[in-house]
C-alpha positions in Angstrom: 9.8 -3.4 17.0 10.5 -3.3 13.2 12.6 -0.7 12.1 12.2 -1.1 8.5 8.8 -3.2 8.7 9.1 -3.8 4.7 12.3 -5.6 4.6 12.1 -7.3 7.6 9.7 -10.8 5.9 11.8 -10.8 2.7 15.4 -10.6 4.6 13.7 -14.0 6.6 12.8 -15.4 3.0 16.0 -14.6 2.1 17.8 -16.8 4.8 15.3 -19.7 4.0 16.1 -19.8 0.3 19.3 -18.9 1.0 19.7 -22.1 3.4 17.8 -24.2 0.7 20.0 -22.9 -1.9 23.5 -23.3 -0.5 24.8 -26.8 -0.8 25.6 -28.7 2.4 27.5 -31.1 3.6 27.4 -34.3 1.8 25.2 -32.9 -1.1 28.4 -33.7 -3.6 27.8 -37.1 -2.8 24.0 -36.8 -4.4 24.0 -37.4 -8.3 23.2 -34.4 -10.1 20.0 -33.5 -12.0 18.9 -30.4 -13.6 16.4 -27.8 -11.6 14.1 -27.9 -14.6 13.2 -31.4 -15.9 10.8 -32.1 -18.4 7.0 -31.3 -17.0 4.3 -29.2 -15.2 5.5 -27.6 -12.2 3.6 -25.2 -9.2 4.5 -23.1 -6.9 4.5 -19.9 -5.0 7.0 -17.1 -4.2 7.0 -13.9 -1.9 9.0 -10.7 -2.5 9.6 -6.6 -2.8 8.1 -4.7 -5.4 9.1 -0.8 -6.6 7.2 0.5 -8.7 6.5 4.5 -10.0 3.2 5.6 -11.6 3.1 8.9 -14.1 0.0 10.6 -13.8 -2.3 13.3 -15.9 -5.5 14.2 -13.5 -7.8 16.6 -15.1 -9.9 18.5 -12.4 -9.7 22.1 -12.2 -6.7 22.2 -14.2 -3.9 19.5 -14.8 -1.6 18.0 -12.5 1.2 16.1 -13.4 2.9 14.3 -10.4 5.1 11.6 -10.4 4.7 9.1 -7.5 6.6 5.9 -6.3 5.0 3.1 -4.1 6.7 -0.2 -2.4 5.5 -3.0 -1.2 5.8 -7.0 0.0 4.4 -9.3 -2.7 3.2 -12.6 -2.8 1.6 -14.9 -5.0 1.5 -18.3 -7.0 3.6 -20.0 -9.9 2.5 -22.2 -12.5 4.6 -23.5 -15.6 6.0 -26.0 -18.0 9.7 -27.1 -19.2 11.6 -29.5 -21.3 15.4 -29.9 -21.3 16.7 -29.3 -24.9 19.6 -32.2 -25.4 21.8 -32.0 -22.2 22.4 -28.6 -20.9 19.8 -26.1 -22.2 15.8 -26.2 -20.9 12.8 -24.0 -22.7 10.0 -23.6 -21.1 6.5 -21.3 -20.3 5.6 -19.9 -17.3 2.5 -17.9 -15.5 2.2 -16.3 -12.7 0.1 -14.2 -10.4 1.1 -11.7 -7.5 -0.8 -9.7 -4.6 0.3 -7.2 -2.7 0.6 -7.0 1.2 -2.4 -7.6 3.1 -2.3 -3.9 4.5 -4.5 -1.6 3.1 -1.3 1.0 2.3 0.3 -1.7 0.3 -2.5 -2.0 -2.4 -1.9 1.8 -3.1 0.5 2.7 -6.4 -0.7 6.6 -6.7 -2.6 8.5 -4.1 -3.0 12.1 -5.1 -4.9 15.7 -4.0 -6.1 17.6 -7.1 -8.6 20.3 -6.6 -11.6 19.5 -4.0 -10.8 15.5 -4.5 -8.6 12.8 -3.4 -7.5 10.1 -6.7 -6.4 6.8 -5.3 -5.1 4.0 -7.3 -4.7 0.5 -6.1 -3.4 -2.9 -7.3 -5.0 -5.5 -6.9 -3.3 -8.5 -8.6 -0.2 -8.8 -11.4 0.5 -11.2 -13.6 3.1 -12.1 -16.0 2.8 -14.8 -19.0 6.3 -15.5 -19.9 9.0 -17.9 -21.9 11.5 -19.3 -20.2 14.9 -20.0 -21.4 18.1 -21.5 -19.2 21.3 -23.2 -19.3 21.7 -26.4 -16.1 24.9 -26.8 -14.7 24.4 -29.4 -12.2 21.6 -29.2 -10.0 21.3 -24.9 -11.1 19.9 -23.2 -13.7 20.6 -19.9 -15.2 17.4 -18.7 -17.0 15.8 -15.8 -18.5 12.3 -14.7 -18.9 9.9 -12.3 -21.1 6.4 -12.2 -22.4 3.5 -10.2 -21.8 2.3 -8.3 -17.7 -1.3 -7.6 -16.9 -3.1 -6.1 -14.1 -6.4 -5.4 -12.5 -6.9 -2.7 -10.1 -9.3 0.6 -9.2 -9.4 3.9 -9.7 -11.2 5.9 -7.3 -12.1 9.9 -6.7 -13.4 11.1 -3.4 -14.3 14.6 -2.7 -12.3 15.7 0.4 -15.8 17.1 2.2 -19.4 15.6 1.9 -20.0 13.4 -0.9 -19.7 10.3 -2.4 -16.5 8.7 -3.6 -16.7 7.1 -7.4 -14.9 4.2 -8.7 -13.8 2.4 -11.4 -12.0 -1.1 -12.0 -9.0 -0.7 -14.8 -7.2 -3.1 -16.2 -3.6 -3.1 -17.9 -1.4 -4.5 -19.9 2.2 -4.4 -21.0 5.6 -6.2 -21.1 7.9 -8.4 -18.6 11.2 -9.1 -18.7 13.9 -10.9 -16.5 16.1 -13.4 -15.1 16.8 -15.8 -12.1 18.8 -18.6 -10.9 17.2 -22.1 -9.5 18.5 -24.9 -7.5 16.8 -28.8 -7.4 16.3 -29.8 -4.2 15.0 -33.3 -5.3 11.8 -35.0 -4.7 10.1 -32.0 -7.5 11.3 -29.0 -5.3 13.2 -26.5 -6.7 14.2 -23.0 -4.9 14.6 -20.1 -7.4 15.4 -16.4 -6.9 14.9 -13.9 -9.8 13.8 -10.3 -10.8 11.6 -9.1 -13.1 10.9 -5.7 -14.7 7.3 -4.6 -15.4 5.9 -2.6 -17.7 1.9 -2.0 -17.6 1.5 0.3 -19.8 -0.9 3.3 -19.8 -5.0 3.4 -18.1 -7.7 6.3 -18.6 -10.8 6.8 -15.8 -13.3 9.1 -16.6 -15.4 10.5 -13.4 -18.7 13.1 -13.4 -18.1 16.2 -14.2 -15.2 16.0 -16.6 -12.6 14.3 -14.4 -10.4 12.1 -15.7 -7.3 10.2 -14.1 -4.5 8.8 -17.3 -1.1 7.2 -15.9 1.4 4.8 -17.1 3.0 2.4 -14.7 6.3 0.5 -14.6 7.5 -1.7 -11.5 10.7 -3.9 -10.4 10.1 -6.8 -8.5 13.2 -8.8 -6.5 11.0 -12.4 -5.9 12.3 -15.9 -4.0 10.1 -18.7 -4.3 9.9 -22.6 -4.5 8.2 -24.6 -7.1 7.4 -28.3 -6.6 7.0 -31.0 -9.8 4.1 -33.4 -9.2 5.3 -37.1 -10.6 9.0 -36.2 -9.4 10.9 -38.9 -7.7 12.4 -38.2 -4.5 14.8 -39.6 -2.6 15.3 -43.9 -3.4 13.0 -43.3 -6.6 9.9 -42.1 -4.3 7.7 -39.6 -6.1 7.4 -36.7 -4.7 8.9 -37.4 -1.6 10.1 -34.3 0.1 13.8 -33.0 -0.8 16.5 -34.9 1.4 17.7 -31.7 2.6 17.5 -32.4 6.6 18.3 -28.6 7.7 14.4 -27.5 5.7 11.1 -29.0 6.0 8.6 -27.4 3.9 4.7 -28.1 4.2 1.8 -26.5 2.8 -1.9 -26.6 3.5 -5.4 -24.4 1.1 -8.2 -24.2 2.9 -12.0 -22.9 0.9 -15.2 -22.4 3.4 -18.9 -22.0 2.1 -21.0 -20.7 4.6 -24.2 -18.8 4.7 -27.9 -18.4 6.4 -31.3 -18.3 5.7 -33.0 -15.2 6.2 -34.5 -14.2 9.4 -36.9 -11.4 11.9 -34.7 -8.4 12.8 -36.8 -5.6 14.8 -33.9 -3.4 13.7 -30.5 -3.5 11.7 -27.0 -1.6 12.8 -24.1 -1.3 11.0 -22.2 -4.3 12.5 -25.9 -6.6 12.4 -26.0 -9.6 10.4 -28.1 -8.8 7.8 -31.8 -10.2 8.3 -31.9 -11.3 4.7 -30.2 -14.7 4.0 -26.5 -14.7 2.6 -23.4 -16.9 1.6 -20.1 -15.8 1.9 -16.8 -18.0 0.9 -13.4 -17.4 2.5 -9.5 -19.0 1.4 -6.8 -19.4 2.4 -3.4 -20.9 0.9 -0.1 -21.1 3.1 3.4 -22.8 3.1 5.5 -23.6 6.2 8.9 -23.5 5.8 11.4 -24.7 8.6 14.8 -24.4 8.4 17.1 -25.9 11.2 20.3 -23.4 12.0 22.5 -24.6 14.6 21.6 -26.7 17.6 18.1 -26.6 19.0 17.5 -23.6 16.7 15.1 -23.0 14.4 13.8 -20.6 11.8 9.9 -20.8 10.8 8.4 -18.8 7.9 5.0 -19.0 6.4 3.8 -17.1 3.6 -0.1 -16.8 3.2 -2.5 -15.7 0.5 -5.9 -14.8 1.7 -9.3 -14.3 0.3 -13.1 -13.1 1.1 -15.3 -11.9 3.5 -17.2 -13.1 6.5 -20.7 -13.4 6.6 -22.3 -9.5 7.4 -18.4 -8.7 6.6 -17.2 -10.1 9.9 -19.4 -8.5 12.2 -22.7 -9.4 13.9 -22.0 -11.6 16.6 -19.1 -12.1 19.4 -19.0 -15.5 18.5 -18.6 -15.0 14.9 -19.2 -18.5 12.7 -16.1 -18.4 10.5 -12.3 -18.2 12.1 -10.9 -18.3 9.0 -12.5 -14.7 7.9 -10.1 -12.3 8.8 -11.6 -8.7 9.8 -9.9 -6.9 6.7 -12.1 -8.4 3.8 -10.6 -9.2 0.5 -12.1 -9.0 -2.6 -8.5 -10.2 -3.9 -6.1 -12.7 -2.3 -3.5 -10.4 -0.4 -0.2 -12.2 0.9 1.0 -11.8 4.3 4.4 -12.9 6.2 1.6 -15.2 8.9 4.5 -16.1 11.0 8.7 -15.2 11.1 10.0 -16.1 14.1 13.4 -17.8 15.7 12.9 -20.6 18.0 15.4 -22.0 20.5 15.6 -24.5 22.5 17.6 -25.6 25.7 17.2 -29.2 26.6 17.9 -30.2 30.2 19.1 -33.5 30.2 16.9 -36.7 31.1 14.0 -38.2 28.8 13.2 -37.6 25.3 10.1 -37.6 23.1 10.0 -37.8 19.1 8.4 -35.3 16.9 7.0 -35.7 13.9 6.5 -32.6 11.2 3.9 -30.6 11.9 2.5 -27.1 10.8 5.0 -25.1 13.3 7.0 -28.1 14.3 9.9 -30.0 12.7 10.5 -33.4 12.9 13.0 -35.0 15.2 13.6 -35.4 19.1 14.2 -33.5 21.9 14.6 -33.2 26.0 10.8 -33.7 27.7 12.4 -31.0 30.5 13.4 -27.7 28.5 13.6 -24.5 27.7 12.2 -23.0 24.6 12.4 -19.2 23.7 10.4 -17.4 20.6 11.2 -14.4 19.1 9.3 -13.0 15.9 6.0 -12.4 14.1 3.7 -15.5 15.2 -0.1 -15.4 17.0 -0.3 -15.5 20.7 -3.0 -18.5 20.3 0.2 -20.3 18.9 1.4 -20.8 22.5 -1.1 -20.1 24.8 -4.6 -21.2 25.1 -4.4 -24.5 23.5 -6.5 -27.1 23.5 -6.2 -30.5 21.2 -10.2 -30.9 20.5 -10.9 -26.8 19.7 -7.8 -24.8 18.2 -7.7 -24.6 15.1 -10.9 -23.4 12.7 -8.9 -25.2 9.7 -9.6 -28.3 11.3 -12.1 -28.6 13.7 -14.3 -25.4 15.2 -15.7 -22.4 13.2 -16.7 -20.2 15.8 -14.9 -18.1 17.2 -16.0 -18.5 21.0 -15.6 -22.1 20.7 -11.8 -22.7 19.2 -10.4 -19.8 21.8 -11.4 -18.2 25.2 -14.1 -15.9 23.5 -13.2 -13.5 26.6 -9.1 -13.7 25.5 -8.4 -10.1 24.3 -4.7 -11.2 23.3 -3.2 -9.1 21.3 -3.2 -9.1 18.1 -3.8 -7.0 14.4 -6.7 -7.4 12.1 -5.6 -11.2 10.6 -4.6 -12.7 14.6 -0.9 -11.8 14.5 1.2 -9.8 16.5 5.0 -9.1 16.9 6.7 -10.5 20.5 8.7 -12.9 22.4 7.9 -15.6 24.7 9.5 -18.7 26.6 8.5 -21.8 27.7 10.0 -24.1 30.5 8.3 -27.7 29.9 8.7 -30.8 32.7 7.1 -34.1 32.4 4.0 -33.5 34.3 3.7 -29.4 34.2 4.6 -26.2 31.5 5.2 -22.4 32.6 4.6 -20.5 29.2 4.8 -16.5 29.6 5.5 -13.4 26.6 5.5 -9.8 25.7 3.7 -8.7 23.0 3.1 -5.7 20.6 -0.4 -4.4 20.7 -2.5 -2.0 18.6 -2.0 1.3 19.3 -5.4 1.8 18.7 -8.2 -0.7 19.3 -9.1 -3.3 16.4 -6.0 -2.1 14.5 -3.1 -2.8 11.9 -1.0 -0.7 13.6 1.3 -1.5 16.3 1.9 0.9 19.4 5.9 1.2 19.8 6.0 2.2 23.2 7.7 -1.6 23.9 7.8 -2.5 27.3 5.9 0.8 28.4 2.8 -0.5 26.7 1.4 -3.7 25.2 0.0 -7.4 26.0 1.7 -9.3 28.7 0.5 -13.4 28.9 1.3 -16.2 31.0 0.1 -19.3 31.4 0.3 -22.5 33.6 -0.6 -25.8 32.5 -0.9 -29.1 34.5 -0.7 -32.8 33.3 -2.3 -35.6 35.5 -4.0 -39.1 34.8 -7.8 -39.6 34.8 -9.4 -42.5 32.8 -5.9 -43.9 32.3 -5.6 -40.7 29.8 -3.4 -37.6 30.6 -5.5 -34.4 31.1 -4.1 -31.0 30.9 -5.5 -27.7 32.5 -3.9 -24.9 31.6 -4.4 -21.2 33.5 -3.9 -18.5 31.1 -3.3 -14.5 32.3 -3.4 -11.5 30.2 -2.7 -7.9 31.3 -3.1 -5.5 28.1 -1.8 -2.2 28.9 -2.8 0.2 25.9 -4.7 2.8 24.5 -8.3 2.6 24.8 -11.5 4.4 25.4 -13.6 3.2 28.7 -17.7 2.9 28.0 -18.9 4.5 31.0 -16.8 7.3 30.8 -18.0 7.5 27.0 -21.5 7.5 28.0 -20.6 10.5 30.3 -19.8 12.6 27.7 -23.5 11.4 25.3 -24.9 12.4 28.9 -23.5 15.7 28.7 -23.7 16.5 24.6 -26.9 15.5 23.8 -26.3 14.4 19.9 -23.2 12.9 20.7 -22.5 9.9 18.9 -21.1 7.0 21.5 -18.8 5.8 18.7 -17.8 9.3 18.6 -17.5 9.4 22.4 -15.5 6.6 23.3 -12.5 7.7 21.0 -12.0 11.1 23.3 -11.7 9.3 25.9 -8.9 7.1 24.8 -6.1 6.8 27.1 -3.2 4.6 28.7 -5.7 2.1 30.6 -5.2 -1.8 32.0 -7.2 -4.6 30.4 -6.6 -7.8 32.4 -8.5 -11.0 32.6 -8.1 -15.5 32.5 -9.2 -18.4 30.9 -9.1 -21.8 32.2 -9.1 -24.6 29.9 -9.6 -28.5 30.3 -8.6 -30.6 27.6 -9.8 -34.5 28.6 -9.0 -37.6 26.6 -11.7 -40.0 27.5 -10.5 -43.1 25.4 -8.1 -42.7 22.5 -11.6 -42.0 20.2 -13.1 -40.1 22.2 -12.2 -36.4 24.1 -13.8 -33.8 26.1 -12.7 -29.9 26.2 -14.5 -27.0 28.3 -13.2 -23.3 28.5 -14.2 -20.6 31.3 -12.7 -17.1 30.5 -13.5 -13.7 31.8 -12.0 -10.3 31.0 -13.1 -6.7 33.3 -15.0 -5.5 30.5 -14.9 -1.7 31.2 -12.5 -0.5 28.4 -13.0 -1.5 24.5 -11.4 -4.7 23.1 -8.3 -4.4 22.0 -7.6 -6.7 19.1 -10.3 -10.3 19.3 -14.3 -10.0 19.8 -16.7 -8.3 21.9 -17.0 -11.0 24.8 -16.5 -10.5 28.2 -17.3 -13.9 29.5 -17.6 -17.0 28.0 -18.4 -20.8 28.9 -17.7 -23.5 26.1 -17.2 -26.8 26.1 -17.9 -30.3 23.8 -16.4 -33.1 22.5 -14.9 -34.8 19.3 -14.7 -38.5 18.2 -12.8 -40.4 15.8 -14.7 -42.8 13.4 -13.2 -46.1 14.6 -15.9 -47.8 15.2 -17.5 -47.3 12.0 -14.0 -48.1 9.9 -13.2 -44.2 8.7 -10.5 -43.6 11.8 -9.4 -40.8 10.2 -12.8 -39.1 10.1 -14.3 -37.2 13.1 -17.3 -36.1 14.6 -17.3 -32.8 16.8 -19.8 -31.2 18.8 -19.8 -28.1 20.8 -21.0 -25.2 22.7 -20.3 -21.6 23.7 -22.5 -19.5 26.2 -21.1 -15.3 25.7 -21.9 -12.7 28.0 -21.0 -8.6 27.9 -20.0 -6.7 31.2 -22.9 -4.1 32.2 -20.5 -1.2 31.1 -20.2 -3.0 27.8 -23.9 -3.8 27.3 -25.0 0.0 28.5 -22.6 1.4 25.6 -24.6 -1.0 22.9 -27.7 -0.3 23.6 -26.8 3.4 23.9 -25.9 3.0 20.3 -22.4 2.7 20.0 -20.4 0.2 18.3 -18.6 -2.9 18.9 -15.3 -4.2 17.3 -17.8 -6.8 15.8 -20.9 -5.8 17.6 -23.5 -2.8 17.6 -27.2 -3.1 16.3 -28.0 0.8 17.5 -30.3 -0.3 20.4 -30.1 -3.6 22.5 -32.6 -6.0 24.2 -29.8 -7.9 26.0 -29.5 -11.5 26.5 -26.7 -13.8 26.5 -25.6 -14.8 23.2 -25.5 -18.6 23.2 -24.2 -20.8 20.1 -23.9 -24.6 19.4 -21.9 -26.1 16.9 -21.7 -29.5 15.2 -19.7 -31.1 12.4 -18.7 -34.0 10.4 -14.9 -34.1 9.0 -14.5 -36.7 6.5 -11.4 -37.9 5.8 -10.4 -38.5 1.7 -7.7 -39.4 -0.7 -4.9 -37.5 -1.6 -4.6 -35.4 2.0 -8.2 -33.8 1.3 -10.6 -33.5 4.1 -14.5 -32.8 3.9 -16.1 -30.7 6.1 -19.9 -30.0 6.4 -20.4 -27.7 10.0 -23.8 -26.5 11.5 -24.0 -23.5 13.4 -27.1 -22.3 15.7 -26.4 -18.9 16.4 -29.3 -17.4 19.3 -29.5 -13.8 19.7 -26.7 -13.1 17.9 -25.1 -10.2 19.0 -26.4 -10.2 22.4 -29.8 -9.1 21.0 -32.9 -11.1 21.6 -35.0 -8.4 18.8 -32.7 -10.3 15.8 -33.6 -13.8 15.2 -32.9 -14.9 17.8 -32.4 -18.0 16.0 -29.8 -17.9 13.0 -28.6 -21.1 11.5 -25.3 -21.3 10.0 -24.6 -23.4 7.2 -21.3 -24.2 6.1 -18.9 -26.8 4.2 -15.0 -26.8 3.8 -12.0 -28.3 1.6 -8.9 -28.6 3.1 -5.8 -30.4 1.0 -2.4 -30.2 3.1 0.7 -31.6 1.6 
């Protein structure tokens, strides 16, 4: 449980920069260089911002209140430096924040005045700056000023019936500062700064004579880590990563196209796709930091920027098409802590295997038989549920149905993340995995009940590893008991029964109380030669209380394949197809068609059938850690509903660079 939710991702940062920053053992022995050489350098950063507004509203009077807002901040870093003879460097320097995926942290000013409610939110901030600092060593001293910009909206929405008006502002103003960097070698630098901004003064007129004026001035405390393409790393390599063997950093952007064609729809809800054709485009940009503490612990932290909507804004169909688009649209990128957690382990003696760095894993060795505990901010799907051919929709998968158990309520908030702990004791041919978890204490929601250990998600998971075909296969048995808040359909259609004009959405939310979600998912993952691998998934939930946090499945088959391109000479491309059959429980399917809505489902009436989907694509492996996408989806009565379609094709291509 977070006490003080907004410190809690920056105090990580903190300890990662910090770890970066500090010299270690043997570093004297590495020739100095300055943090700022001569060149273009990129980056990103994540941090706290404080800012106060001072309003004038005019509407039935004027109102002068002063308000202060604070929030996590993230964003990106570009710039350019040259060293000025030996000691001094000059340089100019953009960059770009966003505030916390939640919707509370994109508010500066919320305020009552009259019969209306006048919300200001940010958006995005920038700065365009020169740079100025004096190298000692591997550090630099510098300090910073030029001009601050944002975009936001202004918004007025009367407090009863009525419709809210809005308008986009931008400003612009000052920024002033200062900050000390480190080199770490190989182009990577680790800086920590502050900056003051001042943006200066915007006026919205609304109907009626309303208007909204306010300045706005903001502090921001930032760490971040900016990396020098061209730089030579360690024995003259470029850009080989810094020789620092406690951190590992990696970073992956990910941009997916996707849209439809338009198609027959008897009828159109407020979660339906939308029978006329559409494209949507989603992003994504993350780091992975690692940073090793003591022995067999680790510390992982990866900041995230995120960006766009899902087709019909992420609803319309259980299996949805896109895994990357998150359920809280952005018309901005927003930055999110993704995952801050602590990871030990406990090796029992005997064999060991070699790791290599990956996204959540650093390099190294450790025992085969172990124990591993986690503690922190991460995704249940992280742990449990796995599966080498359908995990990850970065990668391989889109659909949602296909790279999890579609029936695997785990718990979770809008983006797939939760707060919990979980431990894992691994032997050569078996793995018992099981964890606690923080769920939404309310269904499809940011918001975490705190009522640890009296409510929440509760996993575990068995896996087994055996020969076939001369390959290993592992099945793994995944559990989940969710104990939370949470409305049950039939009991919801009780009340419609009884108060004719009763919405079912309406319903379902009286009747929310402490209630027991529980259901499996059993998972094959089968190499059949080292090209070639088959997957197949079976989960089931009871169905008779709303979803807490994933889709609106209650059963699900899916299954496929992938192969590498060996045999036509591109080994690093692959070819996947696969499959997904979703079903609803009759509770479930009885509250649909009665009208009420889904977490991504609900068309106002239902002719039920099974929704089925079948996926194929083609990943093509290119230079400079780039991979190709193109992905076809055949969606058939999408949202259980054989009146809409009930053929949707899915078209989609995405770019993914890792480095």
């Amino acid at each position: 449980m977070r006490l003080f939710p907004h410190l809690a991702p920056v105090s990580g940062l903190s300890l990662v920069l910090a770890l970066a920053i500090i010299p270690q053992a043997g570093a004297d022995e590495r020739p100095s260089q300055p943090a700022d050489g001569n060149g273009v350098y990129i980056g990103g950063f994540a941090g706290y911002s404080r800012g106060s507004v001072r309003p004038v509203i005019v509407d039935a009077g004027i109102t002068a209140v002063p308000g202060t807002y604070g929030n996590l901040t993230g964003g990106l870093i570009a710039g350019y430096s040259r060293m000025i003879g030996s000691r001094w460097m000059a340089g100019v320097e953009a960059d770009v924040a966003f505030p916390n995926y939640l919707d509370s942290d994109a508010i500066a000013h919320g305020q009552t005045v009259g019969a209306s409610r006048y919300v200001e939110r940010m958006n995005a901030v920038g700065t365009l700056r020169g740079r100025i600092g004096y190298v000692v060593g591997d550090w630099t001293l510098f300090g910073t000023g030029g001009l601050a910009w944002s975009i936001g909206r202004v918004s007025r929405a009367p407090l009863g019936a009525g419709t809210a008006e809005e308008h986009e502002r931008r400003r612009l103003g000052w920024a002033a500062g200062a900050g000390i960097e480190r080199a770490m070698g190989g182009g990577w630098a680790a800086r920590a700064e502050y900056l003051y901004t001042d943006l200066g003064a915007i006026d919205a007129a609304f109907a009626g004579g309303a208007r909204y004026r306010a300045t706005l001035g903001a502090h921001y405390v930032r760490l971040g880590l900016t990396y020098r393409p061209g730089a030579a790393g360690p024995e003259g390599i470029p850009n080989a990563l810094p020789d620092l063997p406690r951190v590992e950093v990696k970073g992956q952007t990910t941009l997916i196209y996707q849209g439809y064609p338009s198609f027959s729809a008897a009828y159109t809800g407020p979660n339906s796709f939308l029978p006329t054709s559409q494209i949507r485009q989603t992003w994504t940009g993350s780091l992975f930091i690692g940073v090793r503490l003591w022995e067999g612990a680790e510390l992982h932290y990866s900041p995230e920027l995120a960006q766009g909507f899902g087709l019909a804004g992420t609803f319309g169909a259980g299996g949805h098409p896109n895994g990357e688009a998150q359920k809280s649209s952005f018309l901005y990128p927003r930055y999110n802590t993704s995952r801050l957690y602590l990871r030990q382990t406990f090796g029992l003696g005997g064999p060991r295997e070699e790791l290599s760095s990956e996204w959540g894993q650093m390099s190294g060795s450790r025992d085969i038989s172990r124990v591993t505990v986690q503690v922190g901010k991460f995704s249940v799907k992280d742990m449990f549920d796995n599966n080498a051919y359908a995990q990850d929709s970065r990668t391989d998968f889109l659909n949602w149905s296909i790279w999890a158990g579609g029936a695997f309520d785990y718990p979770a908030d809008l983006v797939g993340l939760t707060y919990g702990a979980a431990a894992e004791l691994n032997q050569p041919n078996f793995a018992l995995r099981s964890g606690y978890f923080l769920i939404g204490s309310t269904p499809n929601s940011n918001h975490f009940d705190r009522a640890v250990f009296r409510r929440g998600g509760y996993v575990g998971e068995v896996e087994l590893r055996f020969q076939m075909f001369g390959q290993t296969t592992k099945l793994r048995l995944t559990g989940f008991v969710n104990h939370y808040l949470a409305g049950s359909y039939r009991e919801a259609l009780g009340l419609v029964a009884s108060n004719p004009g009763l919405d079912p959405t309406d319903a379902i939310t009286q009747t929310r109380r402490s209630r027991v979600k529980y259901g499996y998912v059993v998972n094959l993952e089968q190499p059949i030669t080292e090209d070639l691998g088959v997957f197949a998934r079976w989960s089931w939930n009871n169905g008779r209380t709303e979803i807490a946090a994933f889709t609106d499945i209650d059963a699900s088959f899916s299954g496929g394949l992938q192969l590498k391109g060996t045999v036509w000479n591109r080994p690093q491309d692959r070819i996947g197809l696969g499959f997904a059959i979703n079903q609803l429980s009759r509770d479930h399917r009885d509250y649909l068609a009665a009208g009420g809505l889904g977490i991504l489902v609900g068309d106002g009436q239902l002719t039920y059938r099974a929704e089925r989907v079948f996926e194929a694509f083609y990943a093509a492996a290119l230079p400079y850690n780039t991979t190709l996408t193109l992905n076809y989806q055949l969606l058939v009565n999408p949202a259980y509903n054989a009146d809409r379609g009930p053929l949707v094709s899915v078209l989609s291509s995405r770019l993914r660079v890792t480095f």
